[in-house]
N, C-alpha and C positions, 0 to 999 in steps of 0.2 A: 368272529364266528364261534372258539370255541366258547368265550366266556357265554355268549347267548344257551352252547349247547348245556353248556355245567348249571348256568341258572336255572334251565329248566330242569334238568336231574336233579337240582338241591330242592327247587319246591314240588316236586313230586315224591321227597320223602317224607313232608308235613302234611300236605295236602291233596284230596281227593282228584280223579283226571278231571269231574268236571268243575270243579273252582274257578273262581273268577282270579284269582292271583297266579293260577298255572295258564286262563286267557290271555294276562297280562304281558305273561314273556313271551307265549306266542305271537302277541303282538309287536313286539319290541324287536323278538326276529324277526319278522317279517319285512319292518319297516326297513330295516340294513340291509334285508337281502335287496328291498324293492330299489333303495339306491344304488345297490353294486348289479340292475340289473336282473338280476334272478328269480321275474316275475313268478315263473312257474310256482318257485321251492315256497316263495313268501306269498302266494296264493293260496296253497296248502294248509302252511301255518294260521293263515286269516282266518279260511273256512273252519281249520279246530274249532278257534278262539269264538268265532262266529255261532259255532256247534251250542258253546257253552251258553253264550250270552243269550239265545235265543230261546236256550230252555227256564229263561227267567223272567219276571215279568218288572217287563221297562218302563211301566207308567209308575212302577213304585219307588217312591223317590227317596227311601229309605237305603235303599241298595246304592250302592256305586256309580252312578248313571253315565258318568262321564267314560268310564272305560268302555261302555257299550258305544257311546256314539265316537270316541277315537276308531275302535276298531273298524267301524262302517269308514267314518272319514279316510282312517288309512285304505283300506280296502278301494273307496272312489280313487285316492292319490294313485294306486297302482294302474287303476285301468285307464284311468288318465294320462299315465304315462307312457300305455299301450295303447291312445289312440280309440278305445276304446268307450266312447263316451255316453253312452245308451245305461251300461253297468256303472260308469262315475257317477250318471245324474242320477239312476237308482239308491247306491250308496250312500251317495252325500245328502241327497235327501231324505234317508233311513236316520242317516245322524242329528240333520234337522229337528227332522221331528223328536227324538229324544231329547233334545238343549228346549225346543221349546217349551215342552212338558214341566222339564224339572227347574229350570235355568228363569231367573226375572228375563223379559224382554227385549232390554237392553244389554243383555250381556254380552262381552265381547266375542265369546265363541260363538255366538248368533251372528253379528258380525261377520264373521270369520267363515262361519258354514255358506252365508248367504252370497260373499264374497265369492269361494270357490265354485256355488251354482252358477252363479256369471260367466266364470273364466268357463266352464263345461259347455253353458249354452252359446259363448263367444265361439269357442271354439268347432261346435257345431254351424257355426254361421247365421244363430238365431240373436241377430243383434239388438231387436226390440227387450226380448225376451232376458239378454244379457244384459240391457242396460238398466231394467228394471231390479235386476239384482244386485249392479253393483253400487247406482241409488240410494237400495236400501243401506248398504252398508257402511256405503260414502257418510246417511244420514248417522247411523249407530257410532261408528268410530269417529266421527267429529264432536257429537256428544259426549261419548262418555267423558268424564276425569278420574285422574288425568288419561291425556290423548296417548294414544299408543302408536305415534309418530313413523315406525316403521311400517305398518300395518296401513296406515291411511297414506303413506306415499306409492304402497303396493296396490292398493282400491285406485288412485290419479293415475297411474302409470297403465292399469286396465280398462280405465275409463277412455286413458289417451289413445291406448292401444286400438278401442272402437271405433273411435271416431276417425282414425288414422283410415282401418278398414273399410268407413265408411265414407270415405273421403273428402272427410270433414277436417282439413287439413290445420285451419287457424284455432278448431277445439283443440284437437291433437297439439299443440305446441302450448296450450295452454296449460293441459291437464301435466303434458311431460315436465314441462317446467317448475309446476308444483310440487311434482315428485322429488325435482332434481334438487331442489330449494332443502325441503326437508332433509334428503340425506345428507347435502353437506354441514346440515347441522347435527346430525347427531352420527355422522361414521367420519372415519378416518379418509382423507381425499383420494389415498389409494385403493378403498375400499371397492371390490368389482360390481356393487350395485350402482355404485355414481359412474362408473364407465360404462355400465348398460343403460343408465338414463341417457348419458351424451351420446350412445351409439341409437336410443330412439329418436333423439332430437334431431341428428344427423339422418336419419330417413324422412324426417318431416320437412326436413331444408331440401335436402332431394329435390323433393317430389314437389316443392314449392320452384325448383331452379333454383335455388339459393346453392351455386355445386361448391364455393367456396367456403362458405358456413359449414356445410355439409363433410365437408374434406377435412375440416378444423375440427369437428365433433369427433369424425370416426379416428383421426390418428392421434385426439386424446383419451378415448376409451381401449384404442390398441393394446396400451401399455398394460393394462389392467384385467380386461374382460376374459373372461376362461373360455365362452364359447368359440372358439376357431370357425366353424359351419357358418353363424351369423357374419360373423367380419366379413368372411370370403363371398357371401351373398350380398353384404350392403355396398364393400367393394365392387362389387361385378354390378350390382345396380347404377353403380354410382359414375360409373365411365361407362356404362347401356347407355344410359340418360343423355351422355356427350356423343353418343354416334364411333365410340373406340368400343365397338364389339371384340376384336382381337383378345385383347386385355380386360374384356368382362367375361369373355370364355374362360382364359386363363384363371379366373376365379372363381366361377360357375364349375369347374372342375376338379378344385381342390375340395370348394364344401360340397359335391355329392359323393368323393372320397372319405371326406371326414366321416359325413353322418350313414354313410352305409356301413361304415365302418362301428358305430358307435352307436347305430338305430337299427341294421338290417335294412333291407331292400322296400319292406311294405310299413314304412313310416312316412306320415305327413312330412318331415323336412325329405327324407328326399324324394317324393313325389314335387314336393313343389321345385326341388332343383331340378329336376328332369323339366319342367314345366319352362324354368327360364333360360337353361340351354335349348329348348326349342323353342323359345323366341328369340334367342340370338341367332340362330339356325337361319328361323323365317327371316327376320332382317337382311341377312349375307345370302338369301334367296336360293337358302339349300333347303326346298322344303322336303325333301327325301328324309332328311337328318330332323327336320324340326317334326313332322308329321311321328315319325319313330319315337322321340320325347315324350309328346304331346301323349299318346296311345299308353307309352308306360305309364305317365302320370297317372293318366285316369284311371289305368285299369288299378294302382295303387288307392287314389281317393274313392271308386267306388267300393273299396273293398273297407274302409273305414269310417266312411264318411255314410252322412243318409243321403238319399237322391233330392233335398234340395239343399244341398250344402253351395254356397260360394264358389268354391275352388272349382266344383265339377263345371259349373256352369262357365265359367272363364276357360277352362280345356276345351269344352265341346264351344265356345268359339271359336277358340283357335283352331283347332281343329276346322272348322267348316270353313274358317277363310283358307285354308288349304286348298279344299274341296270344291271352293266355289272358281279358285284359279286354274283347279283340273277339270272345268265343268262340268263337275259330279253335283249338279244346282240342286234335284231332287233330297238326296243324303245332308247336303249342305244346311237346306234349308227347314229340312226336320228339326237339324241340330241348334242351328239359331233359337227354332220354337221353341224347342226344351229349352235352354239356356235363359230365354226371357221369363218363362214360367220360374224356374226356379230366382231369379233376380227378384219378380214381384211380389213371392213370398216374402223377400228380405228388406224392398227399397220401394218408396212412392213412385210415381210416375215420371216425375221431372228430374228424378235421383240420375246424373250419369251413367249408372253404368245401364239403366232399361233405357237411357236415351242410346246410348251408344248400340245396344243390342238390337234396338228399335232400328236404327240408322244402318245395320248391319243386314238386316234382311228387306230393308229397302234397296241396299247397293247388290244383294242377292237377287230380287226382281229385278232390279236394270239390268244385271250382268245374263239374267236367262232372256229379259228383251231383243239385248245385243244378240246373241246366238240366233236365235229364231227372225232377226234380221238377215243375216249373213244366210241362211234357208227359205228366206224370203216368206216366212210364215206372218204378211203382216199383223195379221188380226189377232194372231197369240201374244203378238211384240207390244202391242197398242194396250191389249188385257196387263199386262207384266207394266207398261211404261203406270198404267190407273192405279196400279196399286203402291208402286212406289211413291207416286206422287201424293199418295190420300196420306201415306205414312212420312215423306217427307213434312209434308203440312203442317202435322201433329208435331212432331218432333222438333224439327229445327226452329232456334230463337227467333221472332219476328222482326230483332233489328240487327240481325250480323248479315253479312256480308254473304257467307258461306251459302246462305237460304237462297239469294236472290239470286246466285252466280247458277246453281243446283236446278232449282224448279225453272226458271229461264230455260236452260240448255234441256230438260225434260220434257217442258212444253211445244219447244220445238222441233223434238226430237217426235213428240202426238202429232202434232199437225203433220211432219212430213207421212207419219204413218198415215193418216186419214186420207191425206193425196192419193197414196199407194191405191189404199184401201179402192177409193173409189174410181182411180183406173182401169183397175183391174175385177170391177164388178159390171 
């Protein structure tokens, strides 16, 4: 801190306020305060630096061009780290377009720019969108020479990250692997980038059932990895996964200590810990405790997030299986429909999670069927049984088992309704 303060006092006794060399250090502060945190202060400094650069003109490639498009890039970095992702993809886009004006094509901070559009638009939940960028970059840094090795196991590890998201499980293991390959050639084996490979490989064995792979990965990246939040979430994933919710709480409670600690309350990690304590909540059928989660979460992702981000859409189902077990079926069922809308922005038709969502307000129609049976409303029960069934139809695979057990027990769950019906007319 103070050497940033005295840099800048010494070049403001050679040089004019608005210079690009007195930008420079505003820059430099800024970027230390943005890792210690201190978005505010190193906001400030940005916008200075930002002041200057703007009263210059950036297509002229005579000038310094590079310091203009850091400053933007640092600038996305901050709001990036605030969650903030509307101002990152402005910013880094700002930068963009400077490297590509002055900068050959291929150059790596093209690369590099086009790279962190990814991770922005990933993080926004626009995965077509992100994978288009990180493509691009995947293409740039495989090309250039020499390879900049660290830099393209960073592009496989957010490709893998994607597809992980997308649950594209056997990509995810491919991309991570790539990653994980590279750094043990060029870092040191206790270096915490090769423990955070193995701690992503480890959630891809997860979620494959692999729990034993999955347990080898995370308590070899333990020794090494800084983030504590993450362990205690892949931890608490990882014994969810076995049905020891006890001991996935116990961990689910440590990292939303850590990261409120370390993020504040209205950050994506701990909205999503809120998010998996109330699904361990729902499981152990406290949904008092899980529905209270679920509501923090989102009111956190809507406040960060745009309305068709991922995450929301995963809350507001849970949330509505809440609702549909309190026969609140109306509210429940709105929320499904938002929930699916925002899926189909992000995923085809046949992608799990709109099947699943799909699946979700079809068991929503049966479950208001069952009611208005029990009221003897047949003819609303038989409306409720037709809809489910057109959406079962669509959805469920034509050679599992599940389909045939489902539309069976529906069908003749119609016909008893049509008996009713026509008794009683």
């Amino acid at each position: 801190m103070e050497y940033h303060e005295r840099a800048i006092s010494l070049c403001r006794e050679f040089v004019s306020e608005n210079h690009q060399d007195l930008a420079a250090r505003f820059v430099d502060f800024g970027v230390t305060l943005t890792k210690q945190h201190e978005f505010d202060k190193a906001l400030d400094l940005f916008n200075k630096a930002r002041s200057i650069y703007e009263n210059q003109d950036v297509d002229n490639c005579s000038i310094d061009h590079s310091r203009y498009a850091t400053c933007y890039s640092n600038m996305a970095d901050l709001y990036y780290e605030k969650d903030d992702f509307c101002q990152a993809f402005e910013f880094s886009t700002k930068a963009l377009h400077i490297r590509e004006v002055c900068l050959r094509s291929d150059h790596p901070l093209i690369a590099t720019n086009l790279h962190n559009l990814g991770s922005i638009r990933h993080r926004q939940g626009q995965y077509y969108r992100a994978l288009g960028f990180y493509k691009r970059a995947q293409m740039l840094f495989e090309g250039v020479t020499p390879r900049n090795e660290k830099a393209l196991a960073s592009v496989y590890d957010n490709l893998a990250s994607l597809y992980f998201d997308k649950a594209e499980y056997q990509l995810a293991l491919e991309f991570y692997t790539k990653s994980l390959n590279i750094r043990k050639q060029i870092l040191d084996e206790q270096h915490p980038s090769i423990a955070r490979s193995e701690m992503q490989l480890g959630k891809v064995h997860a979620h494959l059932k692999n729990y034993k792979n999955a347990f080898d990965y995370y308590n070899r990246a333990l020794r090494y990895i800084d983030n504590l939040g993450e362990i205690y979430l892949n931890f608490g994933d990882l014994h969810s996964f076995q049905n020891e919710y006890t001991i996935a709480m116990d961990y689910y409670d440590k990292a939303l200590t850590f990261y409120k600690e370390k993020y504040g309350n209205n950050h994506s990690h701990t909205a999503m810990t809120y998010s998996k304590i109330g699904n361990t909540f729902y499981l152990l059928d406290k949904n008092d405790k899980a529905m209270l989660n679920y509501t923090l979460a989102l009111e956190i992702f809507d406040q960060i997030y745009s309305k068709d981000h991922k995450d929301i859409a995963v809350t507001l189902n849970n949330i509505a299986n809440i609702l549909v077990e309190a026969d609140q079926f109306d509210v429940a069922l709105g929320l499904y429909m938002r929930a699916l809308e925002i899926y189909r922005e992000h995923f085809t038709e046949r992608h799990p999670e709109v099947l699943t969502s799909n699946q979700n307000i079809a068991h929503c129609f049966r479950a208001m069927a069952t009611k208005c049976v029990e009221k003897q409303l047949w003819q609303d029960a038989l409306e409720f049984c037709q809809q489910a069934l057109k959406i079962y139809e669509d959805v469920l695979p034509s050679d599992s088992t599940e389909r045939e057990s489902i539309l069976k027990s529906l069908k003749n769950d119609m016909n008893q309704l049509l008996e009713l019906i026509k008794s009683n007319t």
